[in-house]
C-alpha positions as CSV (number, residue, x, y, z in Angstrom):
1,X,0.0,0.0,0.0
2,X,3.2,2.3,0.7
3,X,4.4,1.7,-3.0
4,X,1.2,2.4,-4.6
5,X,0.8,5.9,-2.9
6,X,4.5,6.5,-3.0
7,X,3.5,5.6,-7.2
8,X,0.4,7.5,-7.1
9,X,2.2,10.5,-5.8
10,X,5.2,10.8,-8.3
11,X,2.7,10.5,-10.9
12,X,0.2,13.0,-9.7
13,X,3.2,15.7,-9.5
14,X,4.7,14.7,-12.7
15,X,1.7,15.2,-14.5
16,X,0.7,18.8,-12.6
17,X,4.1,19.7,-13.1
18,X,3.9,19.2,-17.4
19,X,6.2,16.3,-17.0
20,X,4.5,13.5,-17.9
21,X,4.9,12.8,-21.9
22,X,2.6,10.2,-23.7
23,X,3.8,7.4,-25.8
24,X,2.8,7.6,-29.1
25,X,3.3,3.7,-30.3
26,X,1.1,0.8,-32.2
27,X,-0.6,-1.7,-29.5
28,X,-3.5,-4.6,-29.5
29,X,-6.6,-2.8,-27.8
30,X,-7.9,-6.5,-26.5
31,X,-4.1,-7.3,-25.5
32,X,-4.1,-4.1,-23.1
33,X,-7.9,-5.0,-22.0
34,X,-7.4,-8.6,-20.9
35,X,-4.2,-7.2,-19.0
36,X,-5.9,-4.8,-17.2
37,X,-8.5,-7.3,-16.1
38,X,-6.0,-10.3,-15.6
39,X,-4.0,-8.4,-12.9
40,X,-7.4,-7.5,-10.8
41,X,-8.4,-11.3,-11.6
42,X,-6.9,-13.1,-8.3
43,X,-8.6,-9.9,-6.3
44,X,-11.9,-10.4,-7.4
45,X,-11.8,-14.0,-7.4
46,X,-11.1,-14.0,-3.9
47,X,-14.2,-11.7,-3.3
48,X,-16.5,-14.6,-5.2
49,X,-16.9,-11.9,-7.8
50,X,-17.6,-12.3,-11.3
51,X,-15.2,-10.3,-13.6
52,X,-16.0,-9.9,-17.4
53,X,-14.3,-8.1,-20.5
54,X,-16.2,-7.1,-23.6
55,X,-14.9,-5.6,-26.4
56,X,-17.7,-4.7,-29.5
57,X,-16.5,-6.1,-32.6
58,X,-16.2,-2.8,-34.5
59,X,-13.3,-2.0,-32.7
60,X,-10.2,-2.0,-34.5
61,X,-7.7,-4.7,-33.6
62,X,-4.7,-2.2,-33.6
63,X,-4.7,1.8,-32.9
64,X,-1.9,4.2,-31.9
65,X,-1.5,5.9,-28.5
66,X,-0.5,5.2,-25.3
67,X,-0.6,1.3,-24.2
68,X,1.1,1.8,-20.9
69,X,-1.3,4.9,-19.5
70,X,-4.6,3.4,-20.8
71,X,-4.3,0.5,-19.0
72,X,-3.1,2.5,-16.2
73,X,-6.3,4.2,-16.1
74,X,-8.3,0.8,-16.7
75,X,-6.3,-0.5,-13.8
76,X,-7.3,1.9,-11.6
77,X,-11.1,1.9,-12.6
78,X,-10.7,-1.9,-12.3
79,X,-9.2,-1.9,-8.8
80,X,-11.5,0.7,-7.3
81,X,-14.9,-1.3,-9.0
82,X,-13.3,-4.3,-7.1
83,X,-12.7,-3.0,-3.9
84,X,-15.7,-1.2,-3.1
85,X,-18.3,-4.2,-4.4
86,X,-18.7,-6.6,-1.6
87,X,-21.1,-9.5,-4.1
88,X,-22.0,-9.2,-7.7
89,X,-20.2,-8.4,-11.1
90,X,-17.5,-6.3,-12.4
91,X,-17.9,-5.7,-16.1
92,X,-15.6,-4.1,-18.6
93,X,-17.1,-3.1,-21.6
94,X,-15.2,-1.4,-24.7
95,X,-17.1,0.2,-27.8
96,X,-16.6,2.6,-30.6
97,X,-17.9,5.8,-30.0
98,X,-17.1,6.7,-33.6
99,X,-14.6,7.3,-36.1
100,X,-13.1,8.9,-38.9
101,X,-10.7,8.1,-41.4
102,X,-7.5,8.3,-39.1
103,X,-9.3,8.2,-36.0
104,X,-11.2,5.8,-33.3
105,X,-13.5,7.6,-30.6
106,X,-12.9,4.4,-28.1
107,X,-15.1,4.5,-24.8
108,X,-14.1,1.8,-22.0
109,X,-16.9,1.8,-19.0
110,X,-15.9,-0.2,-15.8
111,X,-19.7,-1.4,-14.2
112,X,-19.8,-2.7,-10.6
113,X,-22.8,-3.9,-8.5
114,X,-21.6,-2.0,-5.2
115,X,-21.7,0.4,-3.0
116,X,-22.4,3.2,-5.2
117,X,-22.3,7.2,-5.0
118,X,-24.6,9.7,-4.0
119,X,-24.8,12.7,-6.5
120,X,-22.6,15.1,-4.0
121,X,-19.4,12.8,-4.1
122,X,-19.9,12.4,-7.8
123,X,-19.4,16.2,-8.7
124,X,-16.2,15.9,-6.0
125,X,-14.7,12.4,-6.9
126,X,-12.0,13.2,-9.6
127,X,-10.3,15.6,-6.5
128,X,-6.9,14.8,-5.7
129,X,-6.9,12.9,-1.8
130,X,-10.5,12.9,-2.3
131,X,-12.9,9.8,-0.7
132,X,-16.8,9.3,-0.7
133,X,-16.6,9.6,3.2
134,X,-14.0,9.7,6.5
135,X,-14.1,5.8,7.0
136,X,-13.3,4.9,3.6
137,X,-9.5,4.7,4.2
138,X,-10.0,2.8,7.1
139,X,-12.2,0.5,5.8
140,X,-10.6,0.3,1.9
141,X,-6.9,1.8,2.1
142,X,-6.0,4.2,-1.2
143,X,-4.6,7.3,-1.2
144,X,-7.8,8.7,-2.8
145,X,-5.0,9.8,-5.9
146,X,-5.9,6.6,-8.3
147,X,-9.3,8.4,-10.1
148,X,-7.3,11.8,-10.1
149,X,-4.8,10.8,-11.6
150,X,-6.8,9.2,-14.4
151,X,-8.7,12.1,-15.0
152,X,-5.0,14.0,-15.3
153,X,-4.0,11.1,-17.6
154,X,-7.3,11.0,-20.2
155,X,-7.5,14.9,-20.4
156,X,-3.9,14.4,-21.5
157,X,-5.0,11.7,-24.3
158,X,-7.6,14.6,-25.6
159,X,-10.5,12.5,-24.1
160,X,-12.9,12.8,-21.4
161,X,-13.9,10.7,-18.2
162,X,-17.1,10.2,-15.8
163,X,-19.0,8.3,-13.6
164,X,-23.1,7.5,-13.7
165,X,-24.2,5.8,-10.0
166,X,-26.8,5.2,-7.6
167,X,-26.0,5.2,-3.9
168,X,-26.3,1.2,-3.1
169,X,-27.2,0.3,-6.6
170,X,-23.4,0.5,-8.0
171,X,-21.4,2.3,-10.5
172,X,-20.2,2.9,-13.9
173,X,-16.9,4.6,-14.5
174,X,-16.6,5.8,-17.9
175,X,-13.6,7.3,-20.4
176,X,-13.4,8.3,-23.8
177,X,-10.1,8.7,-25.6
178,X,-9.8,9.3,-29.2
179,X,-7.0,7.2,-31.0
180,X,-5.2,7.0,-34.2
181,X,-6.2,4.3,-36.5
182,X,-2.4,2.6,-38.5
183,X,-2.8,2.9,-42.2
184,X,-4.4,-0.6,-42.2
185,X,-6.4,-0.4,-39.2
186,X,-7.4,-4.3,-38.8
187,X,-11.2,-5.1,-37.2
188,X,-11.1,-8.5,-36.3
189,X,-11.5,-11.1,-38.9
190,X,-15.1,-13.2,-39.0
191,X,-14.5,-17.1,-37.8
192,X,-14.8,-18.7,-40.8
193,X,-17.3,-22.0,-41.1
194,X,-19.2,-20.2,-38.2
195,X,-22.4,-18.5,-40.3
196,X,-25.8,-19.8,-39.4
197,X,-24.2,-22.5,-36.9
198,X,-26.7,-23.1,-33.9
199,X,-25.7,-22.4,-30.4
200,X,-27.0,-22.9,-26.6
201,X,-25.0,-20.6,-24.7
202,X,-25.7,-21.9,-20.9
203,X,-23.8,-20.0,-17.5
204,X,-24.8,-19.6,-14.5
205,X,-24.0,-15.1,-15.2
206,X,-26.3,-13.2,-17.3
207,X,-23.8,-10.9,-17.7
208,X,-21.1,-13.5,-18.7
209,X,-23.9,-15.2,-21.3
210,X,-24.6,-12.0,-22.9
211,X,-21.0,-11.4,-23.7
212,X,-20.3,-14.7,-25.2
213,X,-24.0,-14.0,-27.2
214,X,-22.5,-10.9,-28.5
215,X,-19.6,-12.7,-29.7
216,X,-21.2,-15.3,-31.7
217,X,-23.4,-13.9,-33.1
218,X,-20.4,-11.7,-34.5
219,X,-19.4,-14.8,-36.3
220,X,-23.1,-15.1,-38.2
221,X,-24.1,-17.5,-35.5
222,X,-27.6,-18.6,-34.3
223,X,-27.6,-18.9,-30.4
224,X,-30.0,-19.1,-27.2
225,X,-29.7,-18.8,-23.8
């Protein structure tokens, strides 16, 4: 817990201090994803919760930016949604908000079924030490830096980051970054031999069978559940 704050710190001051550059490089968008959710994984297992990615099909395979500081961000969404949800579901969903010919509008929303947040700590949460109430550290830990820092870190990728909750009924963090598309931006190829198959999806997790629904019927394929 040290490290992380002592982390959380030097990158809070690097970035108010006009330090901090951004890589500009080529990366797999469902490579950084499933990282981001694989190193939360053993948390929420141990927690009984149910964690699940979804990425929409229209967005490209490979865009240009800054690997390292999205997941970053997702990391941080990821490990708050884990540690304040006591039963339920964290779900990672990544869409296309839109595009142009060298660009991808990406949005990446973290959903939880916890705690949630009243409207007054919404308008304050993206504060620097800021937490929803006095016991949170005692009960949680965090320096109250991790969703500051991410909003520091998305402004700084031209993009834009918020939060939709409920108190009790959960939360949704949200960011939208734009990205560049490579000259041969790749969307992910259809299975082939797939069209028109017939599928029974059956899991125990809505969530989880509407995510493998999705994908399938990406591929042309028939499926219930």
């Amino acid at each position: 817990m040290l490290l992380d704050t002592i982390n959380n710190v030097l990158d809070f001051t690097k970035v108010s201090s006009g330090k901090l550059a951004l890589e500009h490089t080529e990366f797999d968008l469902r490579t950084i994803t499933q990282t981001a959710v694989d190193i939360l994984a053993g948390a929420a297992h141990k927690k009984n919760l149910q964690l699940a990615l979804s990425v929409d099909g229209q967005v490209p395979n490979v865009l240009r930016g800054d690997p390292g500081r999205l997941r970053q961000v997702l990391v941080n969404l990821l490990s708050n949604a884990v540690k304040f949800t006591a039963h339920g579901e964290v779900v990672v969903r990544v869409t296309l908000e839109g595009e142009a010919e060298k660009k991808a509008l990406v949005r990446f929303a973290v959903s939880d079924t916890g705690v949630g947040l009243s409207e007054e700590t919404q308008h304050r949460l993206f504060q620097p030490f800021y937490q929803a109430d006095s016991s949170t550290t005692r009960r949680f830990g965090g320096s109250g830096l991790g969703l500051a820092i991410s909003a520091q870190l998305v402004e700084l990728m031209a993009g834009r980051i918020g939060v939709t909750s409920r108190l009790s009924e959960g939360a949704t963090f949200w960011f939208i970054v734009p990205l560049e598309k490579p000259a041969l931006a790749a969307i992910p190829a259809p299975a082939e031999g797939l069209a028109n198959l017939h599928a029974l999806i059956v899991d125990d997790n809505r969530t989880n069978r509407q995510i493998v629904r999705q994908q399938m019927e990406s591929w042309g394929m028939r499926t219930w559940s």
